[in-house]
C-alpha positions, 0 to 999 in steps of 0.5 A: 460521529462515525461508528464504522471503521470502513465508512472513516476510511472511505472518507478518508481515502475520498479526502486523499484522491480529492487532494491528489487529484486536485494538487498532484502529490502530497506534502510529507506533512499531509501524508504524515498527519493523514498516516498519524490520524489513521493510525490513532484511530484504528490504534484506538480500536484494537483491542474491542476487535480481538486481533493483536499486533503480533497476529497483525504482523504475521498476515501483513508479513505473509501478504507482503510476502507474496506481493514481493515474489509476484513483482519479482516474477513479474507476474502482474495477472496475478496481482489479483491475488493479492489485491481487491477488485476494486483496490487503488493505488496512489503512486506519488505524482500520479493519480490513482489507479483504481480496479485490479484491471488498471492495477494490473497495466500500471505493475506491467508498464513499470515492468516495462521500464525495468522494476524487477523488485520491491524490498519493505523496512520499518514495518508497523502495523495498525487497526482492527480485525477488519482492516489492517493499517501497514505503514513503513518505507520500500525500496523499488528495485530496477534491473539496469538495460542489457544487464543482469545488475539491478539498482535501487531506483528510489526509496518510499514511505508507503501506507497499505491497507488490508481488508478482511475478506469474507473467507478470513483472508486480507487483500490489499484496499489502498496502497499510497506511497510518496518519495522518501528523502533520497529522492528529493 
């Protein structure tokens, strides 16, 4: 029916903030089907685009990369590097924050309550030369108050997608997350 890869994902990502602002959080099983369904699509499409899953890995890899030194660094002005201007966030029982602007106040009120930190596990990737379909499991990490010790504040399952600019970079599009079995 559709014919562009975008035009499905906006649907698609419509269909979820609809669903989250109208139920506040995600089952697993409706994360699940949504990832399973992305992820076959985009799947699907992979070899007509000419990106492999080796070069795939290596840009998510890089990206990855960057965002994790800017939350260490705290570094939330500069989130910009790493996400589009209109990107959205979904954090689990949250609604979404869209616009590198509100991006950035939700990365400083988190910074606020001590998240120093973000580990990736479990990487997989997906997709297409214009968008990459990250999926896998994260720690957030907290420094604990008056001390220099941090903990694992909980553990994720996450799905980003990467956008190809024009200039051949990615920047992050969509970033949801939902709580993994530790934290229920």
């Amino acid at each position: 029916m559709y014919s562009n890869c975008e035009q499905i994902l906006e649907l698609t990502f419509a269909s979820l903030n609809w669903a989250i602002l109208k139920i506040q959080t995600m089952k697993k099983s409706q994360f699940a089907l949504l990832l399973l369904s992305l992820c076959s699509f985009l799947a699907c499409n992979q070899t007509k685009q000419g990106i492999s899953e080796a070069q795939m890995n290596a840009i998510v890899s890089k990206a990855d990369a960057q965002l994790m030194i800017l939350v260490a660094n705290k570094d939330a002005d500069s989130l910009n590097k790493v996400f589009a201007a209109d990107a959205t966030i979904y954090p689990p029982g949250e609604a979404g924050s869209k616009g590198i602007t509100n991006i950035q106040n939700w990365y400083k009120n988190a910074y606020e309550y001590g998240l120093c930190g973000i580990k990736y596990h479990d990487i997989k990737v997906y997709g297409s030369d214009e968008q990459i379909i990250e999926t896998g499991t994260a720690e957030f990490i907290s420094i604990i108050t008056n001390t220099n010790d941090t903990v694992t504040i909980g553990d994720y399952n996450y799905l980003n997608v990467w956008s190809k600019k024009n200039d051949s970079t990615y920047v992050l599009k969509n970033q949801i997350w939902n709580e993994g079995s530790s934290n229920q």
